[in-house]
N, C-alpha and C positions, 0 to 999 in steps of 0.2 A: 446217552449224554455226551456231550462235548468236553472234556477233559481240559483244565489249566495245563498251560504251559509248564508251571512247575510242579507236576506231576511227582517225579520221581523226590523233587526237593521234598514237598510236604509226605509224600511215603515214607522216608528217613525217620521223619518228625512222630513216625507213629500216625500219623492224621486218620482221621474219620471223614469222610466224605458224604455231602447228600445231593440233591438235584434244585436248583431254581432256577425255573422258568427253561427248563430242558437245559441248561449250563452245571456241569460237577462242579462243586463251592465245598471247600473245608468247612467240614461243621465242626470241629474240634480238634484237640490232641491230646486227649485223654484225661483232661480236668477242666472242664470249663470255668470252675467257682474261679481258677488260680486263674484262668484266663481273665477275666474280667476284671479280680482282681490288679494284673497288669493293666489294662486298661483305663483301671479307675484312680491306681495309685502310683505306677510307673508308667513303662510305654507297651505297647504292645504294636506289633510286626502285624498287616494282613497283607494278603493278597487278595488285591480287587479286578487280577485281570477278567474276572469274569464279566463285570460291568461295560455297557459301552460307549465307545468311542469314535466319534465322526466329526469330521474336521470341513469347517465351509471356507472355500478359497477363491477366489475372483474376487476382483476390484469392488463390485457392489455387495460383499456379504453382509456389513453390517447394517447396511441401510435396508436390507431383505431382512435378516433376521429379528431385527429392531420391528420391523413389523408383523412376525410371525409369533414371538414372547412378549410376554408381560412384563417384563423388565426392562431400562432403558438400557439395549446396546449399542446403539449408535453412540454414546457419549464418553464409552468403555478407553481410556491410554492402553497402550499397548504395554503388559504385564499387571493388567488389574481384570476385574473377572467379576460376573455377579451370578447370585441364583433366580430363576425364573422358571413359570411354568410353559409348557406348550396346551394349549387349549382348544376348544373347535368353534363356533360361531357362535353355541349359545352357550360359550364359556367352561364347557365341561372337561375335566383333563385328561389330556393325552400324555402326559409323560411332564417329571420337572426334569429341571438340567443346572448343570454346574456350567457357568459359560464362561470360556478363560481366554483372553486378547491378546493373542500371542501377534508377532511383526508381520506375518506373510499369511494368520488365519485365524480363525476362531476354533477352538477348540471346545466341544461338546462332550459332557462325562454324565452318564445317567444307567438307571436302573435296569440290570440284566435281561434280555432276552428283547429287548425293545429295539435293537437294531433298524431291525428292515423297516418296518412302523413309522420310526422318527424320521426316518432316510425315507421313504415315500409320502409321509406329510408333509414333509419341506419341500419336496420335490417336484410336486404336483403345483406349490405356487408359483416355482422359477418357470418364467416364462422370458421376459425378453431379456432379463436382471446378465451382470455378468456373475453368475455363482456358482461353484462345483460344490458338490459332497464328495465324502474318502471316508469309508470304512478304516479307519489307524487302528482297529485293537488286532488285526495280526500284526501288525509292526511295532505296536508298542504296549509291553507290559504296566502294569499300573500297581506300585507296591503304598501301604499307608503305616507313617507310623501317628496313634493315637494315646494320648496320657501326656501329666505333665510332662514326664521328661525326653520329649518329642524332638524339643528343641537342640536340647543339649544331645541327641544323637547326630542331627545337624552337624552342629558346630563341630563335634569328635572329627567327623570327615570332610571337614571343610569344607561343607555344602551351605547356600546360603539358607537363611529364615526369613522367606516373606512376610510381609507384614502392607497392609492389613487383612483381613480376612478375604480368601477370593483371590489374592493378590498371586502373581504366578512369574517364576524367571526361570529364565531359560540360560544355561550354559555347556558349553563345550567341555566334555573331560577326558581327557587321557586314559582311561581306560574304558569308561563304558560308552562314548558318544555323545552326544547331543541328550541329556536331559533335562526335564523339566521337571520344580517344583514348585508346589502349590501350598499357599496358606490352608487348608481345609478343615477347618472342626467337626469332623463327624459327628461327634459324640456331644456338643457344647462344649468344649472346653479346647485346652491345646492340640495341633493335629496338623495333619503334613501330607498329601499325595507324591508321590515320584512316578515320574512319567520313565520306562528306562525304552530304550530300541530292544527288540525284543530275543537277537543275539546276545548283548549284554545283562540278561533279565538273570541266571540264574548266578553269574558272579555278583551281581549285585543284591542278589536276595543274601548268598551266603552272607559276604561283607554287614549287611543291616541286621541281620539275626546276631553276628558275633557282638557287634556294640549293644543291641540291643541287650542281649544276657549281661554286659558287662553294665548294664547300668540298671538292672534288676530286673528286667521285663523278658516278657516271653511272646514266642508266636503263639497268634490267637485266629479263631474260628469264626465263623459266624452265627453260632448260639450265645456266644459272649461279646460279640458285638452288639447282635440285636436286643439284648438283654441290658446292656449299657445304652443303648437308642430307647427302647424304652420308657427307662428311669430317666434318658435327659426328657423324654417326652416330646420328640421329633418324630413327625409319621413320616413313612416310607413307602412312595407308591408302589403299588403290587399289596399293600398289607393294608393300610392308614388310607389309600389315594388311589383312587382307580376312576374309569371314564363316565363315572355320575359322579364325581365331584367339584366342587366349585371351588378356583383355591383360598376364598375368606372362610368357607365351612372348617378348610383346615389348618385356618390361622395362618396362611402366608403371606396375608395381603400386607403384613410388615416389612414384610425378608424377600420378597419374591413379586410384587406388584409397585409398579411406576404409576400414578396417577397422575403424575404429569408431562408423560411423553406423548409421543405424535399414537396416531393411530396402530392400530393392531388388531388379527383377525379376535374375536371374540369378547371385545374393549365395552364393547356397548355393555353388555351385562352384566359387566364386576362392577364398571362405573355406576350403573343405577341400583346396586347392592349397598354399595358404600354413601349413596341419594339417599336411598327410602328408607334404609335403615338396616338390621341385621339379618344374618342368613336364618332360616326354619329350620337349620341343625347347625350344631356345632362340634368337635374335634373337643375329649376332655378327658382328666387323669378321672380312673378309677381304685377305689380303694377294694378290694375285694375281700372276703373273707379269709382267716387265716386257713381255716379248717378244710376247704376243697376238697376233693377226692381226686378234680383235675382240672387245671385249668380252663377256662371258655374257649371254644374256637370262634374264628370269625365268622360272623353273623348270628351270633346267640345273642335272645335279646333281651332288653333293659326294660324292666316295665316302674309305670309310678302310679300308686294308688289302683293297682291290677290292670292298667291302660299299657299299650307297647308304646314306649317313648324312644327307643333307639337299639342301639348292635353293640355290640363290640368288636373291634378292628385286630387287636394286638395285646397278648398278654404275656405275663413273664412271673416268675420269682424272683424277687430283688433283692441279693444278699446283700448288699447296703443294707435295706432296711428291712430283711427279714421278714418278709408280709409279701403277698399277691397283690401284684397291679395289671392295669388295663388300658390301652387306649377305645373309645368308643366315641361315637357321634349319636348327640341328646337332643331333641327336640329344644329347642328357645323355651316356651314354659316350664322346663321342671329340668335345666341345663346350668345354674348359679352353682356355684361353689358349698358343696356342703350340704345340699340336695341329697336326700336317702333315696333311692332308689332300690329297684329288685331283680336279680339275676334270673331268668327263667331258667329251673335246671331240668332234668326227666323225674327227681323226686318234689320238690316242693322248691317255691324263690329264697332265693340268698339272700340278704343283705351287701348293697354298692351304696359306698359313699363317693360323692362325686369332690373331688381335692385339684387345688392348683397345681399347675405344671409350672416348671418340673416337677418331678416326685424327688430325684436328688439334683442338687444347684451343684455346678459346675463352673473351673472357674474360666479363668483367662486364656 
């Protein structure tokens, strides 16, 4: 496994570590429930350096890139940012992306382990275009704070709070360098990325964990993250999103599809999605029973009326609400809200209610 940079940080912290996508990612520090609960009612501290990051530089990137997502880039001011997926011709996904407009490049923030992937997709289109790629996640660490009081850890250190979502500034500081901060709501709700240079990553991790405790929150994991991504009921590719998906199956075509920008590889078949009418599955909260022996892995599947109507993607315990939920994808006939369905388990089916997403509303 590839080890975070703040290695010896999070071993202080007590952490527990696991593996994604060949990347060592904090899985905890030794309470998750209280992790989460920072998350859900304070702020909580992650470290995303594992996630990655590639930056496209040359005079033509936006007008490349604009053509290689689904989202309008080309129209992007410089410190504003959208999400988008990357797709192949016949729309199926390759990777989403946080895409952030910085002066001199765009900046690329997406799901672990997809590096080389993403940097040889785009790569393979640049042909006469002026565009470079740049591996930045050795140079720059990537720390988040998430929960309301996100902002106000901000302002403590006179960093600023962008606004609106996506929205990204960049400043000069006296002690750590050149960073950059992002509007980002992981979670639905308040949320912040910090880009730091990756010399100043582990002063600035202290620094963010200090105010962070003082404003009642704690560093968090990624079982109490995903466990909060769940409940806001955000899929996440690698779990929710992988290269047979379409991204309307998973409900992006809000958040992450331009229908009316210029062309783009893979445009023809979302557009005659959103023509003819709805996807043959769909992305939906599950209600699972309380009683479980253990949660479903992904690909255990969903039947209706003894028929296989779909999977499940992603599940969780919700101490919010004290009950088993699930992300899965439902066949269009028997996908409506409130639909009973059946878990197939190795003893006998479960009872699945299929419920709106979110499971918990989250605010501003």
């Amino acid at each position: 496994m590839n080890p975070p940079a703040l290695h010896d940080f999070h071993h202080l912290l007590g952490s527990r570590f696991l593996e994604v996508n060949g990347l060592e990612v904090v899985d905890h520090y030794g309470d998750i429930v209280a992790e989460h609960t920072a998350l859900r009612q304070t702020v909580g501290l992650l470290d995303l350096g594992f996630r990655g990051r590639l930056c496209l530089l040359g005079a033509d990137r936006k007008s490349f890139l604009n053509g290689q997502v689904t989202n309008n880039v080309k129209d992007l001011a410089v410190g504003r940012g959208c999400y988008a997926a990357l797709v192949t011709a016949k729309g199926k996904m390759e990777s989403d992306l946080n895409i952030y407009c910085l002066e001199n490049e765009l900046l690329l923030d997406f799901e672990p382990g997809l590096t080389a992937a993403v940097q040889a997709r785009l790569e393979k289109f640049i042909i006469a275009e002026d565009v470079q790629t740049a591996d930045v996640a050795p140079h720059y660490g990537l720390l988040s704070l998430q929960g309301p009081g996100a902002a106000a850890v901000l302002q403590t250190l006179s960093l600023p709070v962008p606004s609106p979502a996506l929205a990204v500034h960049a400043l000069p500081h006296a002690e750590w360098g050149e960073i950059y901060v992002t509007n980002q709501p992981r979670l639905g709700g308040a949320g912040f990325d910090l880009f730091f240079p990756a010399a100043a990553l582990p002063a600035a991790a202290e620094t963010l964990l200090t105010d962070v405790r003082a404003s009642g929150g704690l560093a968090c994991g990624w079982s109490a993250l995903e466990i909060a991504r769940i409940e806001a009921g955000l899929p996440r590719f690698g779990a929710d999103m992988d290269n047979s998906t379409l991204p309307p199956e998973a409900g992006l075509d809000s958040r992450a599809v331009s229908y009316s920008k210029g062309c783009y590889i893979g445009q023809e078949v979302i557009a005659r999605i959103r023509t003819y009418g709805q996807v043959a599955r769909a992305l939906r909260g599950l209600r699972l029973p309380d009683e479980l022996a253990a949660l479903p892995k992904k690909g255990d599947k969903l039947l209706h009326d003894g028929k296989e109507v779909g999977f499940i993607t992603s599940a969780a315990v919700s101490p919010t609400l004290k009950a088993n939920i699930a992300l899965g994808y439902v066949r269009k006939e028997a996908n409506a809200p409130g639909t009973r369905l059946q878990l197939q388990t190795p003893t006998a089916p479960r009872p699945v209610l299929i419920v709106p997403l979110p499971f918990v509303a989250t605010g501003p």
